[in-house]
TORDO-337868 format. One line per 4 residues: number of its first residue (from 1); their letters; for each residue x negated, y negated, z negated of N, C-alpha, C, O. Coordinates in nm, 3 decimals. Example, Ala and Ser with C-alpha at 12.3 -4.5 7.8 and 13.67 -1.06 7.14 Angstrom:
BEGIN
1 = AS = -1.319 0.569 -0.780 -1.230 0.450 -0.780 -1.320 0.330 -0.780 -1.424 0.332 -0.846  -1.285 0.225 -0.708 -1.367 0.106 -0.714 -1.290 -0.003 -0.787 -1.341 -0.114 -0.804
***
This chain:
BEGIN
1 = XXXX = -39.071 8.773 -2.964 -38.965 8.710 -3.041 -38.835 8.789 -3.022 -38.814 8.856 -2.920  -38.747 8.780 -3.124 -38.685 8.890 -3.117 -38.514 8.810 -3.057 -38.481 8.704 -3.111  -38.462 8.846 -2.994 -38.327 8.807 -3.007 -38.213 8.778 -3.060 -38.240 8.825 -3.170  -38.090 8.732 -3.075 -38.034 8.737 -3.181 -37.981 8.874 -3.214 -37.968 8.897 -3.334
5 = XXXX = -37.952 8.961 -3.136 -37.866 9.095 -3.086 -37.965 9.191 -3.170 -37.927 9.276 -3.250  -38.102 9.159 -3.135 -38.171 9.236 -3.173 -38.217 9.206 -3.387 -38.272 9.271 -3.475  -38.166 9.100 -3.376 -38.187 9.033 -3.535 -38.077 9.145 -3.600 -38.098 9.244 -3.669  -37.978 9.099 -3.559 -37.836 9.141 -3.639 -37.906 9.320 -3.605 -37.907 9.377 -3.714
9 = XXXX = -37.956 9.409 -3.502 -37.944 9.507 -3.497 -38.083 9.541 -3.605 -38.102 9.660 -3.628  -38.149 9.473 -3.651 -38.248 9.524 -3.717 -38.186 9.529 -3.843 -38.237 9.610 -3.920  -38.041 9.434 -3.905 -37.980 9.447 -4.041 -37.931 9.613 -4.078 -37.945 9.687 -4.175  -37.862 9.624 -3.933 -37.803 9.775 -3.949 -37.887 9.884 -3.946 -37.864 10.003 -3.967
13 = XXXX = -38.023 9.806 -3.907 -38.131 9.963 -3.931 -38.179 9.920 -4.049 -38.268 9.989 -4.099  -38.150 9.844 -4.094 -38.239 9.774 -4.256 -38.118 9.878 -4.349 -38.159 9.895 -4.464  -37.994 9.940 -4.325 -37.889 9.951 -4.395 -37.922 10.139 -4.402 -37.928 10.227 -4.488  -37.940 10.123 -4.224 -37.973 10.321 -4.235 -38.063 10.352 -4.256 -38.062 10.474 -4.270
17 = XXXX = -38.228 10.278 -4.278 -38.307 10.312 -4.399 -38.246 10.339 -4.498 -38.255 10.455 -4.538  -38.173 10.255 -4.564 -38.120 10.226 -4.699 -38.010 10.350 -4.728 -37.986 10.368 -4.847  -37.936 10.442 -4.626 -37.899 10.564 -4.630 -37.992 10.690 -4.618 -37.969 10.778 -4.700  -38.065 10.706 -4.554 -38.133 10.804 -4.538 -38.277 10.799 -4.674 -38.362 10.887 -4.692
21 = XXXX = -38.265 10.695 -4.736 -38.340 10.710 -4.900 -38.226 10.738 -5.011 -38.243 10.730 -5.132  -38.127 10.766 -4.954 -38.015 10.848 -5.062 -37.917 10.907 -4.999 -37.795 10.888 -5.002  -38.017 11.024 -4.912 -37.999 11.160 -4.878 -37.877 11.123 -4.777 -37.815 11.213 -4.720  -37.852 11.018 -4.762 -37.742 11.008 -4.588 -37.775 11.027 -4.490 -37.889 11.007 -4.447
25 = XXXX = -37.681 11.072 -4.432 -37.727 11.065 -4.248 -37.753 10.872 -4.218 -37.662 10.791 -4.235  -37.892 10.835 -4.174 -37.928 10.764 -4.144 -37.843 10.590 -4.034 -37.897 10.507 -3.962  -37.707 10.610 -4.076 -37.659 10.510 -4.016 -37.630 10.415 -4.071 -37.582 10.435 -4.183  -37.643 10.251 -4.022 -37.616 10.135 -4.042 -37.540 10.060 -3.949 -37.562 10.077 -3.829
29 = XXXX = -37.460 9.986 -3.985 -37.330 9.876 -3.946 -37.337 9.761 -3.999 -37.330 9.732 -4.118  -37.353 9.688 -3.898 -37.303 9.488 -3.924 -37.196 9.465 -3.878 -37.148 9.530 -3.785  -37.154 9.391 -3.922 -37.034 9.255 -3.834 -37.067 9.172 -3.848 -37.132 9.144 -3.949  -37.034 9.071 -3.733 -37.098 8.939 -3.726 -36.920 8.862 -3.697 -36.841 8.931 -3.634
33 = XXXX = -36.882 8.741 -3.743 -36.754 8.698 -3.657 -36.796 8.648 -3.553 -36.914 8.674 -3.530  -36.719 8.555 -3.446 -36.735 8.469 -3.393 -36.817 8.367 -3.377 -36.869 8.324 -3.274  -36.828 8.319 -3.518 -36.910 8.204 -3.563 -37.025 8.234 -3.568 -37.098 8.137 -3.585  -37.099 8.371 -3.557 -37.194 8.415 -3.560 -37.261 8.418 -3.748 -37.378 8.399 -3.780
37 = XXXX = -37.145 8.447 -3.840 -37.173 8.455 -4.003 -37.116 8.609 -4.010 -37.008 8.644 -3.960  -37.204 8.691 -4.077 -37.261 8.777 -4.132 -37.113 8.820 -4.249 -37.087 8.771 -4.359  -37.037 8.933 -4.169 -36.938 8.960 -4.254 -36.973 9.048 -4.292 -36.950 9.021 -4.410  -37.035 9.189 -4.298 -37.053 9.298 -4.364 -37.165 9.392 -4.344 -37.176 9.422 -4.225
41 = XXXX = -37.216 9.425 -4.389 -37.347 9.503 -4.371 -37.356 9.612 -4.460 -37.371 9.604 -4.582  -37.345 9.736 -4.378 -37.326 9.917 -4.501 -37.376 10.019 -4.416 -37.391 10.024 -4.294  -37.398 10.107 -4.516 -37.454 10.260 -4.457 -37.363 10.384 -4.476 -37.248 10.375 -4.517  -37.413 10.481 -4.449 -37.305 10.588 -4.442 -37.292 10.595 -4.589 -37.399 10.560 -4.639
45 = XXXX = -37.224 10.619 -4.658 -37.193 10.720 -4.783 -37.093 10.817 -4.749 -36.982 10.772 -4.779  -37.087 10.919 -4.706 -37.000 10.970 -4.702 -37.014 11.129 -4.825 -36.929 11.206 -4.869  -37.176 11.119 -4.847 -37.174 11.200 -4.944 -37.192 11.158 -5.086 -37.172 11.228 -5.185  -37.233 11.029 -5.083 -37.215 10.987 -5.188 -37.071 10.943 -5.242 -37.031 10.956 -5.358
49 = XXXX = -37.017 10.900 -5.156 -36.822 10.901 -5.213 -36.784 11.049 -5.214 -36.689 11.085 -5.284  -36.855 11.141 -5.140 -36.733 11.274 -5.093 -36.631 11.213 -5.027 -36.526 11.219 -5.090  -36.625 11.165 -4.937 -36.549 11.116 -4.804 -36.603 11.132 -4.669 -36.699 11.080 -4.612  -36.503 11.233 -4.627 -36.588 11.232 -4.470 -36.535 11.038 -4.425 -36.616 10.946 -4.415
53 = XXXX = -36.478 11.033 -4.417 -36.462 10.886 -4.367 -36.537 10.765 -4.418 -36.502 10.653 -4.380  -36.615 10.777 -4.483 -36.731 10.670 -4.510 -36.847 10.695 -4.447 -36.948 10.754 -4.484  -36.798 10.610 -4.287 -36.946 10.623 -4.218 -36.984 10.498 -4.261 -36.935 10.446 -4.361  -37.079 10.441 -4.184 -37.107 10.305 -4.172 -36.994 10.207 -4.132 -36.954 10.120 -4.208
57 = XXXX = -36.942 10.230 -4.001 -36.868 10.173 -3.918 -36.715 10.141 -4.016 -36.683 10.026 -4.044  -36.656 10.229 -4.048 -36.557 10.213 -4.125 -36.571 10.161 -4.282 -36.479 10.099 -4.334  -36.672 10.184 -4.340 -36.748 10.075 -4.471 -36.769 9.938 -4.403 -36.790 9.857 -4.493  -36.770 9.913 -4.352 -36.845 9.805 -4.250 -36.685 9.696 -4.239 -36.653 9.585 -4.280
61 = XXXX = -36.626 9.796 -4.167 -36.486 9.734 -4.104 -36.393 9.714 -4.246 -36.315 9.620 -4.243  -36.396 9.777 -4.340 -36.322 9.794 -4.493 -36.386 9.679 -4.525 -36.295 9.597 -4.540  -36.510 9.616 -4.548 -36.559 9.524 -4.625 -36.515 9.385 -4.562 -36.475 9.287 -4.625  -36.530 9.397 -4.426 -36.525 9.245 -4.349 -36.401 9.210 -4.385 -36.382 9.118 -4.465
65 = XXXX = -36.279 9.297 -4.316 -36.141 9.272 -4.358 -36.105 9.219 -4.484 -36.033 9.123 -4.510  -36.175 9.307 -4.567 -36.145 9.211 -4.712 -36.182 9.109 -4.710 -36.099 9.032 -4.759  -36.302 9.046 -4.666 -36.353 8.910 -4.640 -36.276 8.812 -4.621 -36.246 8.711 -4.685  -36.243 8.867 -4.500 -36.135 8.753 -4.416 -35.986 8.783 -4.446 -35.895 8.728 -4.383
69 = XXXX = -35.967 8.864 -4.536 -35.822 8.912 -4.560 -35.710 8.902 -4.476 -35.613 8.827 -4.486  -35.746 9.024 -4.358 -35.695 9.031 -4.256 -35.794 9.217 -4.234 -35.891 9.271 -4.288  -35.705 9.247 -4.136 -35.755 9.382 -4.090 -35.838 9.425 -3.917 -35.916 9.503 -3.861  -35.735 9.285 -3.894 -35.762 9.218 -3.760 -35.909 9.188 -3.732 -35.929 9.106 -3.822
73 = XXXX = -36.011 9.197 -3.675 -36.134 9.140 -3.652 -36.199 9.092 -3.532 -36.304 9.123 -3.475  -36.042 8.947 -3.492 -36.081 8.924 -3.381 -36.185 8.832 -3.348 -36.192 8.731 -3.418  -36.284 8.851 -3.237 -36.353 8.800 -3.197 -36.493 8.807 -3.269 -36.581 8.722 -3.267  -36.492 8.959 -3.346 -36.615 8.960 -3.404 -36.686 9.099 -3.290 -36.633 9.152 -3.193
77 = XXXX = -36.876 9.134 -3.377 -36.879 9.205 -3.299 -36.967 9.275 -3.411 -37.052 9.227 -3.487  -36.915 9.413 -3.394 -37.013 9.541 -3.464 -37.117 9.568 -3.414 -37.117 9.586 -3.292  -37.258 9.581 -3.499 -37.361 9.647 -3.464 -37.354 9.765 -3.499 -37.247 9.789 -3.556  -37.441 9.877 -3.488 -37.447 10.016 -3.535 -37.526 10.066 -3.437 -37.533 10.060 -3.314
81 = XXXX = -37.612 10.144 -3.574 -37.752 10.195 -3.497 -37.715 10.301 -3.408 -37.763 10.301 -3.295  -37.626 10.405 -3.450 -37.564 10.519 -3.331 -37.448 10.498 -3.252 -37.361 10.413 -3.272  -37.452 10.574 -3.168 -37.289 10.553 -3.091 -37.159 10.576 -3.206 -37.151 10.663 -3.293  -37.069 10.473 -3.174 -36.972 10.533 -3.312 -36.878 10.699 -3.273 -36.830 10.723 -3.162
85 = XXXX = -36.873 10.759 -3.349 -36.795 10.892 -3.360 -36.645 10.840 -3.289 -36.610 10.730 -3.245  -36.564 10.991 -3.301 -36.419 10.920 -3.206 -36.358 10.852 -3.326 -36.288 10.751 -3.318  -36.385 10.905 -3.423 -36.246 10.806 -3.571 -36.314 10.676 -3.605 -36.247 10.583 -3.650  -36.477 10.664 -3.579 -36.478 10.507 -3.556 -36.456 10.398 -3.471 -36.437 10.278 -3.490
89 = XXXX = -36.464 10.481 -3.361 -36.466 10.444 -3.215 -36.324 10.378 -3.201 -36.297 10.261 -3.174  -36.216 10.515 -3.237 -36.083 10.449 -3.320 -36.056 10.307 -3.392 -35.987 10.210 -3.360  -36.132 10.333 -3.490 -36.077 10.212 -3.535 -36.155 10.072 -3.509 -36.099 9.969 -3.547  -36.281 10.065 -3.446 -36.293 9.951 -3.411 -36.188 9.874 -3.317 -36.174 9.752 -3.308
93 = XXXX = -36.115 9.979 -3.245 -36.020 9.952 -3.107 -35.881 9.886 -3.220 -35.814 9.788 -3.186  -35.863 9.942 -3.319 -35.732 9.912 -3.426 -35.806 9.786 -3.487 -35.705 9.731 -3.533  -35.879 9.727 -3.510 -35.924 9.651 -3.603 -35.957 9.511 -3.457 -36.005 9.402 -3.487  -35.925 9.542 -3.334 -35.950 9.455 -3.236 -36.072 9.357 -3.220 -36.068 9.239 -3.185
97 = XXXX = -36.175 9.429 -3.253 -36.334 9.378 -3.201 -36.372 9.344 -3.138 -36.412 9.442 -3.075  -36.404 9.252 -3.083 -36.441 9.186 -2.906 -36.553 9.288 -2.834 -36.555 9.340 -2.722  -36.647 9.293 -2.951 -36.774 9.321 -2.879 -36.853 9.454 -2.983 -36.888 9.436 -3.099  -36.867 9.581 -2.911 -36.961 9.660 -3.004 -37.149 9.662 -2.893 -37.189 9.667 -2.777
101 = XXXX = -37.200 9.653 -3.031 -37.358 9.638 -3.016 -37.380 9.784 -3.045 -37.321 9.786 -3.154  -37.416 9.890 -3.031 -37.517 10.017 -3.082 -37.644 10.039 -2.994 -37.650 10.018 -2.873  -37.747 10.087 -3.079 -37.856 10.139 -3.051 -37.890 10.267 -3.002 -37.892 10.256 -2.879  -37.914 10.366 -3.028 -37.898 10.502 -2.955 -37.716 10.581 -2.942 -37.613 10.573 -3.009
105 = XXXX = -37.753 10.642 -2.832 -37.624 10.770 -2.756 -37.655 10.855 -2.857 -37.761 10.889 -2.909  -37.525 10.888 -2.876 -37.527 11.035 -3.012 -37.447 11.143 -2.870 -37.325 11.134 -2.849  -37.529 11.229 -2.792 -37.511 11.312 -2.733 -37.430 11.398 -2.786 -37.406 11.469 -2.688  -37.349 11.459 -2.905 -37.290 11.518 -2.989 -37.154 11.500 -3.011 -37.068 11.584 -2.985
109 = XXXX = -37.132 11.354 -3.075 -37.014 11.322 -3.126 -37.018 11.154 -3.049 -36.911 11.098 -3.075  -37.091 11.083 -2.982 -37.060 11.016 -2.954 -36.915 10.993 -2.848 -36.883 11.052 -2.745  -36.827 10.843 -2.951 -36.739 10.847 -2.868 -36.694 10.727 -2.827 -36.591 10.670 -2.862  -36.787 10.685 -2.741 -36.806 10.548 -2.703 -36.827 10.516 -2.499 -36.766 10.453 -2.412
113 = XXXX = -36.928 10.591 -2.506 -36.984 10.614 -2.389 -37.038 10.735 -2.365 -37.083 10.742 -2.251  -37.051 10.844 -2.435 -37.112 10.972 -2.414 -36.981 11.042 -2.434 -36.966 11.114 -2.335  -36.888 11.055 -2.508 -36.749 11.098 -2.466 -36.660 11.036 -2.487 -36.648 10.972 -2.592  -36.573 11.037 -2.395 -36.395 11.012 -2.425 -36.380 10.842 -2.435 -36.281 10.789 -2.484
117 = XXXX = -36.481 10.777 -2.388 -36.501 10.669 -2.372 -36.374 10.576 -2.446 -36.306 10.507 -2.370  -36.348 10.574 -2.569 -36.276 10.535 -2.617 -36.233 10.399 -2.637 -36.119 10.352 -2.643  -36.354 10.341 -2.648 -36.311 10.158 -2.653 -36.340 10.098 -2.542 -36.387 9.984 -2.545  -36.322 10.154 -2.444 -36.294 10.090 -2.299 -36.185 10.128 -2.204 -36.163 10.060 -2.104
121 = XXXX = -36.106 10.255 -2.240 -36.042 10.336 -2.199 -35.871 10.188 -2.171 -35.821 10.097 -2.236  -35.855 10.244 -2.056 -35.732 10.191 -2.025 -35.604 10.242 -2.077 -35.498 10.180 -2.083  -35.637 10.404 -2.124 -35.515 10.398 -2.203 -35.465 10.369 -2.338 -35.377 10.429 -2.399  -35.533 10.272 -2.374 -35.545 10.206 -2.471 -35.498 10.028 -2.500 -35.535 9.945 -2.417
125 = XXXX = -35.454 10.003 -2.566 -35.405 9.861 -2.546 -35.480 9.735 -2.589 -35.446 9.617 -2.575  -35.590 9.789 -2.645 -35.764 9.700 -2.679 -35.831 9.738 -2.600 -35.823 9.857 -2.567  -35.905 9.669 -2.551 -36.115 9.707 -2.474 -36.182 9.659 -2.555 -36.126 9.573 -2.623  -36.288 9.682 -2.577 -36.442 9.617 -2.612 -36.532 9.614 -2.584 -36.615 9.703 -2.606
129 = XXXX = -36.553 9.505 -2.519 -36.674 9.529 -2.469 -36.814 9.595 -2.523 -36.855 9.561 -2.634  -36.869 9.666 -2.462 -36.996 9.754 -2.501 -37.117 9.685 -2.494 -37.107 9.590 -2.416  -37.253 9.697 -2.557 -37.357 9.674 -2.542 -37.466 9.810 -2.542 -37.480 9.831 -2.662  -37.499 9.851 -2.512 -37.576 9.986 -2.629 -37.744 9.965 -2.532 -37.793 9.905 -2.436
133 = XXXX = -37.779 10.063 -2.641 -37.928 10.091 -2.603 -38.005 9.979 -2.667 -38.118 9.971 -2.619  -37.981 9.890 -2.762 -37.998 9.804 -2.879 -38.128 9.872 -2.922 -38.097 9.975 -2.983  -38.249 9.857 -2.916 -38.377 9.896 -2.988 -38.334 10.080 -3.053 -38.328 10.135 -3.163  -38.313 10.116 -2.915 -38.251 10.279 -2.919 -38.340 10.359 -2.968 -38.317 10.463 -3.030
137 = XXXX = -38.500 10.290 -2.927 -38.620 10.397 -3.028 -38.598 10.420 -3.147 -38.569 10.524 -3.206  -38.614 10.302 -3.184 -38.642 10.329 -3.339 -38.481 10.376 -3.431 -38.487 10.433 -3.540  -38.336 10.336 -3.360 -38.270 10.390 -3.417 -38.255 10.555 -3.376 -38.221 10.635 -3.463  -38.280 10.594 -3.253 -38.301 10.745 -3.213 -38.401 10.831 -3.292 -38.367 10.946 -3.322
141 = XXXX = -38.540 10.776 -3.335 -38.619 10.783 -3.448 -38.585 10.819 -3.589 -38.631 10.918 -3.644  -38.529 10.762 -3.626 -38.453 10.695 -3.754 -38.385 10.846 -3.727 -38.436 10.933 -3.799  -38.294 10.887 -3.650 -38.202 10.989 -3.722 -38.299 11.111 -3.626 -38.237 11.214 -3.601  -38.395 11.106 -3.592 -38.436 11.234 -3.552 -38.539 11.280 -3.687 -38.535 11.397 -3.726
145 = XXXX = -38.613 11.198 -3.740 -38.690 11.233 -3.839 -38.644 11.247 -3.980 -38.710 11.294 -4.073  -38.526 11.202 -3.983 -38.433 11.238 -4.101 -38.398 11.405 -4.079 -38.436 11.492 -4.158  -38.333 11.426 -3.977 -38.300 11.535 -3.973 -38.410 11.658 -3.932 -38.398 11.775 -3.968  -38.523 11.604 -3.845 -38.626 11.691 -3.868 -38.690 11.707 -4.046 -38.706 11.822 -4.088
149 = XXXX = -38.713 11.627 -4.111 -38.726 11.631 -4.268 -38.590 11.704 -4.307 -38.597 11.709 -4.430  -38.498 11.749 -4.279 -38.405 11.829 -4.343 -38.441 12.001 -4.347 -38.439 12.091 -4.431  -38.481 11.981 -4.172 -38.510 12.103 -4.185 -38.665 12.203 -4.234 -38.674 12.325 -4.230  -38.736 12.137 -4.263 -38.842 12.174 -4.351 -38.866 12.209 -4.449 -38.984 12.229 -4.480
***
């Protein structure tokens, strides 16, 4: 039986399927509020807009805000299948998130816990609490076989 953590984290891999079948890098993002209701659920486009800034995480955080018409997102918590990059990592900390959920370490650009530990960092005037390693197979999966299928 699956958990709730693990429910909401199967939406955001339901999302980076749903990128990586139109040629994205394979990432997905939820928000959940407080109340535990389902504010936003997106995948990367960043090539489908031509925006480097349309990952998941920031589609994700753009949609909820409009929701709640506010920019603020307190007391909610992001899922996302990878570690977020530093400009998402960024703005979950600006958008004041209680809680981030991700599934696999992006050894690369992660900037969460693999570098520069950004949304926990004291010199910062937000924390968030972390979760990771969220059903890390299959999202570590998910972007290794995308990108192994690239290079073939």
């Amino acid at each position: 039986m699956l958990t709730q953590i693990e429910e909401w984290m199967r939406l955001a891999i339901a999302a980076a399927r749903q990128a990586a079948g139109n040629g994205e890098v394979p990432v997905g993002a939820v928000i959940v509020d407080a109340n535990g209701e389902l504010l936003s659920q997106a995948s990367n486009l960043t090539i489908t807009n031509n925006d480097p800034t349309a990952h998941a995480e920031i589609i994700a955080l753009r949609e909820a805000g409009a929701k709640i018409v506010n920019y603020r997102l307190i007391g909610a918590t992001v899922y996302s299948t990878i570690e977020p990059c530093a400009m998402c990592a960024g703005a979950l900390v600006n958008a004041r998130v209680a809680r981030l959920v991700f599934g696999a370490r992006d050894e690369r650009f992660g900037a969460v816990e693999t570098h520069f530990q950004l949304c926990s960092s004291n010199l910062l005037n937000h924390r968030i609490e972390i979760v990771s390693g969220v059903l890390a197979d299959e999202c570590r999966e998910l972007m290794q076989s995308f990108f192994r299928s690239r290079r073939n």
